[in-house]
C-alpha positions as a printed Julia matrix, in Angstrom:
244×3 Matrix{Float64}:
 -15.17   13.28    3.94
 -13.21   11.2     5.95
 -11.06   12.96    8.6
  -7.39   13.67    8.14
  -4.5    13.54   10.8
  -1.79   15.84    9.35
   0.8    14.29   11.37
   0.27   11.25    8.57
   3.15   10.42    6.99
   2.61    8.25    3.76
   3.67    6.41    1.13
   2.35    3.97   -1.18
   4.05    2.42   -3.52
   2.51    0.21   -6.14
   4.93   -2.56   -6.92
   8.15   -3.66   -6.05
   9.11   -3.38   -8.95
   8.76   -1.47  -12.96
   9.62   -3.2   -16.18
  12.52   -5.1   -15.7
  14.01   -3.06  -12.93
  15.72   -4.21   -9.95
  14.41   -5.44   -6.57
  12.65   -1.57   -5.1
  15.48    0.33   -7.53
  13.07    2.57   -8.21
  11.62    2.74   -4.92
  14.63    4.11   -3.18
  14.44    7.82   -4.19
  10.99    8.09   -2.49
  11.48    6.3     0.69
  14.89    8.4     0.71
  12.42   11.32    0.03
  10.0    10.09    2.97
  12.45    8.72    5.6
  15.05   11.8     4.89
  18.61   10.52    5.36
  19.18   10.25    9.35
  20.0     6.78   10.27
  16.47    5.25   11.68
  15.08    2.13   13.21
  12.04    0.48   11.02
  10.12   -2.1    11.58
   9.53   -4.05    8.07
   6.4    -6.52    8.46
   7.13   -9.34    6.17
   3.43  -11.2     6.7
   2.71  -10.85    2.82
   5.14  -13.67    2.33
   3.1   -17.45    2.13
   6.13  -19.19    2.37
   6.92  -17.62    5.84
  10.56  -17.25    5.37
  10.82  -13.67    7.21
  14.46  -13.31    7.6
  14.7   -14.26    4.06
  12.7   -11.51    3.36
  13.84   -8.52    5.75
  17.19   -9.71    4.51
  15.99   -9.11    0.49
  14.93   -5.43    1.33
  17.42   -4.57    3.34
  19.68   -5.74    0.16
  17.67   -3.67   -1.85
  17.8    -0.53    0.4
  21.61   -0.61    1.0
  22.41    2.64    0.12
  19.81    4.09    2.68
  21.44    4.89    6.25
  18.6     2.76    8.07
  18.78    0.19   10.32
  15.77   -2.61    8.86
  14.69   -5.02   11.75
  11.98   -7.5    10.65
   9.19   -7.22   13.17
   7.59  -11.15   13.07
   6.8   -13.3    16.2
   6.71  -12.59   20.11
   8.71   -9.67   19.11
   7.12   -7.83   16.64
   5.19   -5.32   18.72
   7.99   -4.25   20.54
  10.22   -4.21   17.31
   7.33   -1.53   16.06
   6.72    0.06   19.39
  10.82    0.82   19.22
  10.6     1.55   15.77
  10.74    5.45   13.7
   9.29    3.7    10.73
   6.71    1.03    9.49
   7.54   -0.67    6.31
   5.31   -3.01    4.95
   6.05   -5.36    2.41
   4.22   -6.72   -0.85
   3.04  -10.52   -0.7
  -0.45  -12.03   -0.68
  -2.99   -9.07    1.07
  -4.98  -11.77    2.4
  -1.94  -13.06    4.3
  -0.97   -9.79    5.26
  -3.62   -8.66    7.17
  -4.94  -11.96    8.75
  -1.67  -12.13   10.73
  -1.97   -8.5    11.4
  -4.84   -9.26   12.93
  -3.78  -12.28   14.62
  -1.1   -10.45   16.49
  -2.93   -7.71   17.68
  -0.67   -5.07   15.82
  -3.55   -3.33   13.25
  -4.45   -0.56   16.27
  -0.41   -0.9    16.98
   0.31    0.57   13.65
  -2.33    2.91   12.96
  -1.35    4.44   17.0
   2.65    5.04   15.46
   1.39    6.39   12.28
  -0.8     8.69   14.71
   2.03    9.33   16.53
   3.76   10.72   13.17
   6.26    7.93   12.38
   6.7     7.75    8.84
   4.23    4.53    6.73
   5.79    3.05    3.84
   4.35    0.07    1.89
   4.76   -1.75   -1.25
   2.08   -4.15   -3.18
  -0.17   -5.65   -0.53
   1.4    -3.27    2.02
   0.16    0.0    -0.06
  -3.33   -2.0    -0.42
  -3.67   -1.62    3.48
  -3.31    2.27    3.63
  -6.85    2.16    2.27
  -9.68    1.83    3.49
 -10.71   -1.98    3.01
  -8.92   -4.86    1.12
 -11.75   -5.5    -1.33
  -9.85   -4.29   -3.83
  -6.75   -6.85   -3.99
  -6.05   -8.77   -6.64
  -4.74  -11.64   -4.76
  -6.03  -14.71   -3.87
  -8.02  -15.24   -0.38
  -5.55  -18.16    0.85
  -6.55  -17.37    3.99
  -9.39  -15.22    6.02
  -8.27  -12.44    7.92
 -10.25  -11.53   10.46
 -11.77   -8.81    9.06
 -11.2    -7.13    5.57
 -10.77   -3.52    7.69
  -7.41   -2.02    6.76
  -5.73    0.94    8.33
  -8.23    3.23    6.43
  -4.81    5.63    6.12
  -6.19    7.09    3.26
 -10.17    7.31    2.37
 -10.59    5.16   -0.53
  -9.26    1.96   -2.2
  -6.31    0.67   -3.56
  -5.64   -1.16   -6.64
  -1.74   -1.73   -6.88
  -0.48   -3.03   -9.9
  -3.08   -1.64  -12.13
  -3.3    -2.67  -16.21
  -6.53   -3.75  -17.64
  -4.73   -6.13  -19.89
  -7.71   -7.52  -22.52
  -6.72  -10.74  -23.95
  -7.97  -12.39  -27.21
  -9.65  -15.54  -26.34
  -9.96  -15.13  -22.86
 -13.38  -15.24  -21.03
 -12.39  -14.26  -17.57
 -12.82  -10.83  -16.18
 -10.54   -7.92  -17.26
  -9.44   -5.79  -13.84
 -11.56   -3.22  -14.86
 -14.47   -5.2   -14.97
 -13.71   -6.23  -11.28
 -13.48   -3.04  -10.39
 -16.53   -2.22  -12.08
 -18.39   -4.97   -9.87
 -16.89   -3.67   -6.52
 -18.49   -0.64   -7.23
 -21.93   -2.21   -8.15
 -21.89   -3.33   -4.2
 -19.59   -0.9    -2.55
 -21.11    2.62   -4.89
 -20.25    5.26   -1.93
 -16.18    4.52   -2.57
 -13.84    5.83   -4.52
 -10.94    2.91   -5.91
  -7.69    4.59   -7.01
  -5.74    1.86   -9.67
  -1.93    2.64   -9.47
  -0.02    1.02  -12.09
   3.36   -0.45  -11.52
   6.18    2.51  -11.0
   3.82    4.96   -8.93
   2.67    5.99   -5.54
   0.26    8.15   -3.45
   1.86   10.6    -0.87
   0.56   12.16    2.03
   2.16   14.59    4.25
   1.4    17.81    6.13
  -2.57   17.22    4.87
  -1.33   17.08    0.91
  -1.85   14.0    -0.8
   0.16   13.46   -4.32
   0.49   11.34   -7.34
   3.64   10.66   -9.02
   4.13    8.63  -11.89
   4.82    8.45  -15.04
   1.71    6.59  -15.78
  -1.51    7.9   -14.9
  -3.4     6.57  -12.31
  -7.13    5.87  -12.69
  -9.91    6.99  -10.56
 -12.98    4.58  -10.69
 -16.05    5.94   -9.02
 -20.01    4.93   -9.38
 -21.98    7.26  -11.12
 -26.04    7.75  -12.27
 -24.87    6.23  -15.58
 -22.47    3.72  -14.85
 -19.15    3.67  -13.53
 -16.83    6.49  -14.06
 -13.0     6.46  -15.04
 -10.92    9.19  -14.48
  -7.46    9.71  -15.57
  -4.88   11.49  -12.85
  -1.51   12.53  -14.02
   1.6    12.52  -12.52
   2.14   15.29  -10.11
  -1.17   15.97   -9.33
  -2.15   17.06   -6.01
  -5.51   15.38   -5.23
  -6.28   17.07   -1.5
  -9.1    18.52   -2.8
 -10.64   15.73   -4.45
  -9.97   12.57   -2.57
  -8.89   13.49    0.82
C-alpha cells in the first residue's frame, strides 16, 4: 500500500463535460467545494491542448468558472514555474494525455507540482489532467501523438485512471471495446488496480479520505486467479480502505 500524504488535496474529475451540459457546468460545485470561496491564485496548465493555443484555452475555463472568486493565470512558457511556484492551486486541463505530460516533462515542472501538492495546495484536473493523479498514463485513451519522456505520472493516487469510461459494444465493429483494453493492461500490468470513471464523476481525497461521487458507478478492474475482476462502486462511497 502505497503511502499517503494527508496534506493531499484532490480532485479528479472525469470529463469536462456530462450529456449535453455546458463547458465544466457541472464541475463548478466541486472545485467550489475543493478551492472553498476565498479569492485564490491558480495556475491552470493548458499542455493537453495539440493545437497550442494556451490563452485560448485559460481564457475558455476561466469563462467557464466565472462565478468562482479565483484569479486563473495560465502557467505555459518561461513562466510557468514561477506562475505555479506563486500559485494556491494547480488546475490541470483535459486534452491529449500524451501531450500533457511530455511537456510536463519537458519543462521540468512534474517534481514542481507534486512539491505544491506536498506542500498542501489544492490539485484539480479534468480528462487527461485527472489521468495524471494516477499512478502511470497507461491507461489513456488517447492517442500517443507524441512521447513523453516517461509514462510516470504524479502517482497522486495509487492506481489508474480511466476518465471517460463506457464500454460502448457496437454491432459490426471488430475493434476493441474499452473494457477489453483494460482487460489487456492488466494481462501485463496484474499488481494494479484501474479505476474507470464515467463522464459526470470524480475521486476526492482530503484529510487521508478518498471518495466517489457520481451518479454513475464507477468500475474497479483488478487481475484476479480467474480472470479479470469488475467491481461496481457507487456514488458516495468512501474507498480509504480499499484503494488507498
Amino acid at each position: 500500500m502505497q503511502h499517503m500524504n494527508k496534506t493531499w488535496k484532490i480532485l479528479a474529475i472525469s470529463s469536462s463535460r456530462v450529456g449535453n451540459s455546458a463547458y465544466l457546468e457541472m464541475a463548478v460545485p466541486m472545485i467550489a467545494e475543493h478551492l472553498g470561496t476565498d479569492r485564490k491564485k491558480i495556475a491552470f496548465i493548458p499542455f493537453a491542448a495539440a493545437d497550442g493555443d494556451y490563452e485560448g484555452y485559460n481564457n475558455k475555463v476561466k469563462e467557464a468558472l466565472s462565478s468562482l472568486p479565483y484569479e486563473i493565470i495560465v502557467a505555459a512558457g518561461e513562466d510557468a514555474a514561477r506562475t505555479i511556484e506563486e500559485c494556491e492551486g494547480v488546475m490541470v486541463g483535459g486534452g491529449n494525455t500524451f501531450k500533457l505530460l511530455h511537456d510536463l516533462y519537458e519543462l521540468d515542472l512534474v517534481d514542481l507540482i507534486k512539491r505544491k501538492v506536498d506542500e498542501g495546495v489544492p490539485y484539480i484536473g479534468w480528462s487527461a489532467g485527472a489521468n495524471l493523479t494516477g499512478l502511470s498514463i497507461g491507461t489513456t485513451n488517447d492517442m500517443p501523438i507524441i512521447e513523453p519522456r516517461s509514462f510516470k505520472a504524479f502517482g497522486f493516487l495509487p492506481f489508474q485512471i480511466n476518465p471517460h469510461y463506457y464500454n460502448q459494444v457496437t454491432e459490426g465493429f471488430n475493434g476493441e471495446t474499452r473494457d477489453m483494453r483494460l482487460e489487456e493492461y492488466l494481462k501485463v500490468n496484474p499488481d494494479r488496480l484501474v479505476v474507470g470513471l464515467p463522464e459526470g464523476t470524480a475521486l476526492i481525497l482530503k484529510d487521508g479520505i478518498l471518495r466517489y461521487e457520481g451518479k454513475e458507478p464507477a468500475i474497479v478492474f483488478s487481475a484476479g486467479s480467474e480472470g479479470v475482476v469488475r467491481e461496481e462502486m457507487n456514488g458516495g462511497s468512501d474507498l480509504s480502505g480499499r484503494l488507498l
